[in-house]
C-alpha positions in Angstrom: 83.6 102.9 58.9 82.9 100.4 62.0 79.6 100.1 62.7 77.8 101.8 65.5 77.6 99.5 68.8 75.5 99.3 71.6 75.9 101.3 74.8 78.7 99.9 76.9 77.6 100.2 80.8 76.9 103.6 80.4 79.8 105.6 79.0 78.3 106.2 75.2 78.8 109.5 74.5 80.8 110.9 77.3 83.5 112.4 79.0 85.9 111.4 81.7 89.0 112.5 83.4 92.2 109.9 84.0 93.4 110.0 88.0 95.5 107.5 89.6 94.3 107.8 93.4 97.7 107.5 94.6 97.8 111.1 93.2 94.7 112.3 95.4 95.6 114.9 98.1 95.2 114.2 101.6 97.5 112.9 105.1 99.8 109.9 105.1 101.8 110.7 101.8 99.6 109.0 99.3 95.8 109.2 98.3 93.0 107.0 99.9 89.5 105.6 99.1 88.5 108.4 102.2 87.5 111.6 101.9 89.1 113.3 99.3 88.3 110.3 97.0 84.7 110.5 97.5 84.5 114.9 97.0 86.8 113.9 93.7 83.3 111.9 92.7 82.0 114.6 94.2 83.3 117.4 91.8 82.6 114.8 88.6 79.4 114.7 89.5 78.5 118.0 89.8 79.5 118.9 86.6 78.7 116.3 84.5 81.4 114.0 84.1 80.7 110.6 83.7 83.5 108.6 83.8 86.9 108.4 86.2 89.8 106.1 84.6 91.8 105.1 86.8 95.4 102.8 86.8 95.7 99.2 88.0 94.5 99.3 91.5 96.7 96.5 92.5 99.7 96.2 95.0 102.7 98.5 92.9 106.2 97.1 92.8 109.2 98.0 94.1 109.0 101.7 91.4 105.6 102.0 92.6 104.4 100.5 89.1 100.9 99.2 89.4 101.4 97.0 86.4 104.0 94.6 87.9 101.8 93.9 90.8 103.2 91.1 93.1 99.3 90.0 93.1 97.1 90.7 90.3 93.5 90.4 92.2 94.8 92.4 95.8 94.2 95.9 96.1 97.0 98.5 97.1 97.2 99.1 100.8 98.4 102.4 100.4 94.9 103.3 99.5 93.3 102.4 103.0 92.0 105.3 104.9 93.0 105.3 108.1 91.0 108.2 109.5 87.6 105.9 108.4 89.6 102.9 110.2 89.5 105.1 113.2 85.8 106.8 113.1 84.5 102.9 112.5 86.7 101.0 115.3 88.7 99.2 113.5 92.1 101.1 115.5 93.3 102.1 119.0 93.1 105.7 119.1 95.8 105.8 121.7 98.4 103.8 119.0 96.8 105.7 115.7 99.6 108.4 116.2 102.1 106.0 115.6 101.2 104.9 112.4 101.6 109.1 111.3 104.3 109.7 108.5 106.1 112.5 107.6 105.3 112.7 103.7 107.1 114.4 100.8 105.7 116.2 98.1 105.8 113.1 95.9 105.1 109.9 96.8 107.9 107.5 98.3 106.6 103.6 97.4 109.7 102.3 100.6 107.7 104.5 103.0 104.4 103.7 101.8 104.9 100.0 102.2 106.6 100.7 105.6 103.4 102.5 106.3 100.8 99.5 105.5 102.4 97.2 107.5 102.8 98.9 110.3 98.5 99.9 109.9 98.1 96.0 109.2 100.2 94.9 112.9 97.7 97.5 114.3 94.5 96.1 112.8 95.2 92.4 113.5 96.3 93.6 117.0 92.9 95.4 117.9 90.6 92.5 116.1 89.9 90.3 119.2 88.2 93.5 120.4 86.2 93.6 117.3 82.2 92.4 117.3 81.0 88.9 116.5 79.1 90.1 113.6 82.1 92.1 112.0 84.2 88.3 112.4 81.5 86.9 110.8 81.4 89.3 108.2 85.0 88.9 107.8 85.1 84.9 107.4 82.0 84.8 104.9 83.9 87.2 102.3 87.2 85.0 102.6 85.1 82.2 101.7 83.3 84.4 98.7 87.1 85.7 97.5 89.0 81.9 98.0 90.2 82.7 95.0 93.3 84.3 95.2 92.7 86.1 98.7 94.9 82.7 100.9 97.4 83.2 98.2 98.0 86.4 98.3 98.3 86.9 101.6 100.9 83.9 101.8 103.1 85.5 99.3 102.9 88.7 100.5 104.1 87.5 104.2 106.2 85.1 102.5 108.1 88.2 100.7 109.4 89.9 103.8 109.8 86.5 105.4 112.9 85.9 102.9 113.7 89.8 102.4 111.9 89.5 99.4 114.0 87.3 97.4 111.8 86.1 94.3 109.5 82.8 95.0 112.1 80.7 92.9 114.4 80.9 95.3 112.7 80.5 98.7 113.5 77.1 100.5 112.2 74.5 97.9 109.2 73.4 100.4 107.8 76.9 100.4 108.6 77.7 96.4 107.1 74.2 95.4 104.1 74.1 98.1 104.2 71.7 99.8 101.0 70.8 101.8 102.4 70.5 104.6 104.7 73.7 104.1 102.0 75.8 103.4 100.1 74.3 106.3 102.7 74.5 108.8 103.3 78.4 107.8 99.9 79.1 108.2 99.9 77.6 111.5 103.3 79.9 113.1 102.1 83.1 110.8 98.5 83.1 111.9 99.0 86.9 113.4 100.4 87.9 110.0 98.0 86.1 107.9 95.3 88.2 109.6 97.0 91.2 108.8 97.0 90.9 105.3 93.4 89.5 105.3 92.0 92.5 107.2 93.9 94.9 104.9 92.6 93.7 102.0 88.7 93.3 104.0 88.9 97.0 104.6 90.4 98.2 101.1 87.4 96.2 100.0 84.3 97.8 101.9 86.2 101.4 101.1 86.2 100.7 97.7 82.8 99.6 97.8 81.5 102.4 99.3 83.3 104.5 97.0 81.5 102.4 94.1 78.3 103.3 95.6 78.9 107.2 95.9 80.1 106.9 91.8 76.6 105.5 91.1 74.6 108.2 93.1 76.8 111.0 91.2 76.2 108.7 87.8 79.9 108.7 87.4 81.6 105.1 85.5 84.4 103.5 87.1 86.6 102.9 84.6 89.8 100.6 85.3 92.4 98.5 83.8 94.4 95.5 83.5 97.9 94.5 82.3 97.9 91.5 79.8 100.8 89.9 82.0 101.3 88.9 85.5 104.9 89.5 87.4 107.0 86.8 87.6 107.5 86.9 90.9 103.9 87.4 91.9 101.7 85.4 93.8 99.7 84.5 90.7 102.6 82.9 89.3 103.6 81.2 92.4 100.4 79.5 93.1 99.1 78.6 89.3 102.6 77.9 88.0 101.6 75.2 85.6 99.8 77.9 83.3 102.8 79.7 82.8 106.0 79.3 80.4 108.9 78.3 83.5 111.2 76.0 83.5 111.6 73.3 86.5 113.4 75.7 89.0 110.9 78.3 88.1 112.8 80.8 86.0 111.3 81.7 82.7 111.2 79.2 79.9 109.4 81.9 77.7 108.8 85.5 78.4 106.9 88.1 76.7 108.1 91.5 74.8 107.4 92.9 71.4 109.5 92.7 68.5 112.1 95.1 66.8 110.6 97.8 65.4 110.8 101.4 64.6 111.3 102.5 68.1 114.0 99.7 69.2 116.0 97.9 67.0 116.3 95.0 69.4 112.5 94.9 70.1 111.6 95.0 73.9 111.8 92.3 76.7 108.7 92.5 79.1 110.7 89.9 81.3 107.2 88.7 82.6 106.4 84.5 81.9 104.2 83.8 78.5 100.9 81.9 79.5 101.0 78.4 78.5 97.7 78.1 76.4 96.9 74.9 76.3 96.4 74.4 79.9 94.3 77.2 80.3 91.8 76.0 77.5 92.0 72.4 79.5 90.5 73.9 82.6 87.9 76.4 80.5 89.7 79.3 81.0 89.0 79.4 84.8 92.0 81.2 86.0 91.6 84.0 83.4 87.7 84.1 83.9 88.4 84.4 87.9 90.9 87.3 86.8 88.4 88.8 85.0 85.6 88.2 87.2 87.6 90.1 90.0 88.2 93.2 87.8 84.4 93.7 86.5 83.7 93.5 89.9 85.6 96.5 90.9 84.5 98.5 87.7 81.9 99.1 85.3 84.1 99.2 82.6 87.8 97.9 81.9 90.7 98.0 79.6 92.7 95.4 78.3 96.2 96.1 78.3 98.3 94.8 75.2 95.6 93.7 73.8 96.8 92.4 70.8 98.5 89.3 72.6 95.1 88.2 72.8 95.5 87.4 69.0 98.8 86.7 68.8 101.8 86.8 71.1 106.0 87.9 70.7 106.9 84.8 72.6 111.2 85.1 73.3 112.8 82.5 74.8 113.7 83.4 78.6 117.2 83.5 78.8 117.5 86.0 75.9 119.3 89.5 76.6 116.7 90.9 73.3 113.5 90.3 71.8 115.2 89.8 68.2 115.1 85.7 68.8 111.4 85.6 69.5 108.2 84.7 67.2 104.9 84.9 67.2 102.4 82.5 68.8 98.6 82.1 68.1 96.5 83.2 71.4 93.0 82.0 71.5 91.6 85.1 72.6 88.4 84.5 70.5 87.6 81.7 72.6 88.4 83.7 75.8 86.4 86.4 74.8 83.1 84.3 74.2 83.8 82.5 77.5 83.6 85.7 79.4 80.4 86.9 77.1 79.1 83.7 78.2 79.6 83.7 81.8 78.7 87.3 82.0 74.8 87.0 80.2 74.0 83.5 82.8 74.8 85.9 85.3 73.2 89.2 84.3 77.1 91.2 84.2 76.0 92.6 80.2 74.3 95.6 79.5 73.2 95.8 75.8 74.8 92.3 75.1 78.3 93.9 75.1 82.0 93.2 77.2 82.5 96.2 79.3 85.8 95.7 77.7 88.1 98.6 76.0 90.9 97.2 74.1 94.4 99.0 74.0 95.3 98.8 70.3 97.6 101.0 70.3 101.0 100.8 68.1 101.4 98.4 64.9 97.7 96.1 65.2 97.5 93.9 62.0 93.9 93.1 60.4 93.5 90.3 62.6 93.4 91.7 65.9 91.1 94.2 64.4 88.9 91.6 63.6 88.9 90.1 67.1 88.4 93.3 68.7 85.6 94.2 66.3 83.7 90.4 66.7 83.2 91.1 70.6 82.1 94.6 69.6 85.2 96.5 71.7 86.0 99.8 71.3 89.5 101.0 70.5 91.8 103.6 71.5 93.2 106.9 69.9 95.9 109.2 71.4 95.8 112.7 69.7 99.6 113.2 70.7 100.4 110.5 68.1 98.5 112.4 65.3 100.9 115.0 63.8 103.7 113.0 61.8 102.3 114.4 58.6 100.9 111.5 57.3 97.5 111.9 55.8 96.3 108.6 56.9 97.3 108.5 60.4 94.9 106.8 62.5 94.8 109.5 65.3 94.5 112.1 63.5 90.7 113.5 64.5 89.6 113.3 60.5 90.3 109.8 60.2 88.5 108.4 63.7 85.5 107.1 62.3 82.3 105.5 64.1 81.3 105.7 67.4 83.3 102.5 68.8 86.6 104.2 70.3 87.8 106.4 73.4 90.1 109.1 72.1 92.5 110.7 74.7 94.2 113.7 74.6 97.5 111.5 76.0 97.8 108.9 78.8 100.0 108.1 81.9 102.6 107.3 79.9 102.8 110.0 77.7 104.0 113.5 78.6 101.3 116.0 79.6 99.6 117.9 76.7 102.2 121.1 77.9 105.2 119.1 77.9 104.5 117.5 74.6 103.7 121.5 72.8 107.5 122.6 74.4 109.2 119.4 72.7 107.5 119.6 69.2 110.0 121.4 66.6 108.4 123.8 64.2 107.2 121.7 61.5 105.0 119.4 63.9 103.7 122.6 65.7 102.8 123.9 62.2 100.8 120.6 61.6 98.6 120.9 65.0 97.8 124.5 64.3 96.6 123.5 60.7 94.1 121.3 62.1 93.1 123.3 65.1 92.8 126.2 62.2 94.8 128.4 65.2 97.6 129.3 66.8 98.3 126.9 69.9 98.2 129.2 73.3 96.3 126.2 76.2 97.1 122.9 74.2 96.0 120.4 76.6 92.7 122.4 76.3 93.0 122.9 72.8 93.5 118.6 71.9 90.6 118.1 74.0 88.2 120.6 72.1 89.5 118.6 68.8 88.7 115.0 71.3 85.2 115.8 71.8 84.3 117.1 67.9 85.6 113.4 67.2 82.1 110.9 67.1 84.5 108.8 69.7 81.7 107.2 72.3 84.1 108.4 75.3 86.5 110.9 75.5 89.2 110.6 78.9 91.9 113.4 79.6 94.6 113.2 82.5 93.8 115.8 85.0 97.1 117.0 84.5 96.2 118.5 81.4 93.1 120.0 82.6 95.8 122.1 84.7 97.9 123.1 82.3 100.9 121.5 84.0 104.0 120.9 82.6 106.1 117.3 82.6 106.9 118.0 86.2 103.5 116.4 86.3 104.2 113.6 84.1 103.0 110.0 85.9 105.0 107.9 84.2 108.0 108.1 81.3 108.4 104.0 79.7 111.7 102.8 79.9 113.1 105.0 82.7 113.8 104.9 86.7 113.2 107.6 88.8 110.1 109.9 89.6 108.3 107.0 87.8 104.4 107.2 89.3 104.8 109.1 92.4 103.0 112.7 91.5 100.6 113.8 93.4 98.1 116.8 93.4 99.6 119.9 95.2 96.8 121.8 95.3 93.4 121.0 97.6 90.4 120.1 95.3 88.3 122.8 95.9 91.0 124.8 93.5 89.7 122.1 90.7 86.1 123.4 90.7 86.7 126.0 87.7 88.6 123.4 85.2 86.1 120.7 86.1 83.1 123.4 85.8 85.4 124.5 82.4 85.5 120.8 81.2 81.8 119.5 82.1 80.0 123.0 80.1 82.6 122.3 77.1 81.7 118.4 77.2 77.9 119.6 77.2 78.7 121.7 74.1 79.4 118.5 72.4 76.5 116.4 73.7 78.6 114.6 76.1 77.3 115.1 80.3 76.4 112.1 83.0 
């Protein structure tokens, strides 16, 4: 059994609920950081519920993926609330109308885009009217976020500017930065420079204000990061010497994992490889500033793939599979401790421990269990992935052992608890009722009754399950194009009050409130 660890920021022994605010309801097509983000707290709060997980909040790509983010350290500016924009200011009433959409049921990424830049022409438009002390305000947090807020805001203009083509192939001036390049675009884009920058100001103080309302309500913002950056991503672009490219900037090296049970040819990630060596040269500094950025935004955060922290399937970049790749030593030890480190000068640990959760998922060897266990992280377990009849499966609720995990009853890219029941044949069905000890009638229900019996320090369940819904609800299926991340809530939130009120007294039963 692992030993018993301190308590990480305040989630020991709780519950939570996984929502992606994209899926919130509200005007515009898409949720916000506005209203209905702050009664969502709202509704945790009340009934004991400590803990929202949420998805990457950065910029999505073209599928509306949040982890292949064209900048790693930018939040989405979908997410901007336009109706606070107005009540504060920051927009012409007389041109807010314009920026209306006529929004589906599901979320459309083209129009959502389409929809932020036309809100970021308004705000640049309607700054010079703005007060000195909201300019000032404005130029002191550029300074505090130098790095990666120029950047990003380059790239992103950049994008459209060459219909976004990837950064590899823009005019070799602009793809290399020049100085003078870069200074001589800053000069003719000012307007649209200012754009960005004010979208990302304004994402910043909602999201902050949302932050505060989470720690009134003594909810835990919980996030997470991908391992990998995109390729063509303005992380790449402007640190390109700590990644695997070759001189034009394609890939040298890219990342996937090898064959296995699930894919004969392995899987190719198509995202560069860090080049380790130049990252320990500098102390880490671009990972810790990653980092840095993503503890500010939440209390606690989850490491994506994070096994590649011990070792990485390295493959070289013009391969069509993952079957010619090997496996490279990462120094994630190192990492790890430089992060501890910069964390306890600065006061960022509570009860010495990284507000870290590490997704160890899949086949994890007894080293990157030992890497996870020296920095004291807790692990994941999916309760989908328990049934295949082996006594000694991991996640199956008799075998989770120790405090030091957060146990799920399935995540975004799983099927919802409902879809999963209807695609189970008889055998595996007859293997969930034997360790519920009854027959299956509310299973997302019925998993997370088995979640919370588990001694698991946090226990998180999609909303979606919580509601019973089917895999119409499903956020995201691996490996497929289509309705990929773009549900969202149909209902208003006030109809959540029971299953929340249903969730927090059930939590409570097992010792688990705010």
């Amino acid at each position: 059994d692992r030993e018993p660890l301190p308590a990480a920021r305040g989630v020991s022994g709780r519950a939570g609920v996984l929502l992606h605010p994209t899926a919130l309801p509200g005007p515009g097509g898409c949720g916000s950081f506005g209203r209905h983000a702050h009664d969502w707290l709202s509704l945790l709060g009340r009934h004991g519920i400590g803990v929202w997980q949420l998805l990457p909040l950065a910029p999505p790509d073209g599928t509306g993926s949040p982890y292949s983010s064209p900048s790693g350290s930018a939040l989405n500016p979908w997410l901007l609330d336009r109706e606070r924009l107005l009540e504060q200011g920051f927009l012409d009433p007389a041109e807010a109308g314009l920026l209306d959409v006529e929004a589906g049921e599901r979320l459309d990424p083209a129009l959502q885009d389409r929809r932020s830049q036309a809100l970021g022409r308004a705000l640049a438009q309607h700054w010079p009217q703005q007060s000195r002390q909201r300019q000032r305000a404005l130029r002191r947090w550029c300074r505090r976020e130098r790095f990666w807020l120029r950047d990003h805001c380059r790239f992103m203009v950049l994008r459209r500017q060459q219909q976004a083509r990837p950064w590899w192939q823009w005019p070799e001036p602009l793809a290399q930065r020049w100085p003078g390049a870069l200074r001589r675009f800053d000069r003719e884009h000012r307007q649209e420079l200012l754009a960005e920058t004010l979208l990302q100001w304004l994402l910043q103080e909602e999201w902050q204000a949302l932050r505060r309302h989470a720690a009134q309500e003594g909810v835990s913002l919980f996030g997470d990061l991908p391992f990998y950056v995109a390729h063509d991503s303005a992380d790449v672009w402007s640190h390109p010497g700590l990644f695997s490219l070759a001189a034009d900037g394609g890939l040298e090296e890219q990342s996937g994992v090898p064959p296995d049970y699930f894919s004969a040819t392995g899987q190719l990630w198509g995202t560069p490889v860090y080049r380790w060596r130049r990252h320990l040269l500098t102390g880490f500094r671009w990972w810790l500033g990653r980092l840095q950025r993503q503890l500010e935004l939440f209390d606690l955060l989850r490491l994506d793939h994070f096994r590649a922290l011990e070792a990485y399937w390295s493959v070289p970049g013009d391969a069509d599979t993952a079957q010619g790749g090997r496996w490279r030593p990462s120094p994630g030890n190192l990492l790890l401790t430089a992060l501890w480190l910069r964390l306890a000068l600065r006061g960022g640990l509570r009860g010495g421990r990284l507000p870290l959760v590490a997704e160890d998922l899949g086949v994890i060897t007894p080293e990157v269990e030992a890497l996870r266990d020296r920095h004291h992280l807790p692990g994941m377990k999916i309760l989908q992935f328990a049934f295949d009849g082996n006594p000694d499966n991991p996640y199956l609720p008799a075998n989770i052992h120790g405090t030091p995990w957060v146990v799920y009853t399935g995540t975004h890219d799983n099927a919802t608890a409902l879809g999963w029941w209807h695609g189970l044949d008889w055998e595996v069905r007859q293997r969930v009722e034997g360790v519920l000890g009854s027959g299956v009638n509310a299973p997302g229900w019925q998993l997370l009754e088995l979640a919370l019996s588990t001694p698991a320090e946090l226990v998180v369940v999609p909303l979606q399950d919580l509601l019973e819904l089917d895999d119409g609800a499903r956020f995201n299926t691996p490996g497929t194009l289509g309705d990929n991340w773009t549900w969202r809530l149909g209902r208003p939130l006030e109809d959540l009050d029971g299953p929340l009120q249903g969730y927090g007294e059930l939590a409570a039963r097992h010792s688990r409130r705010a």
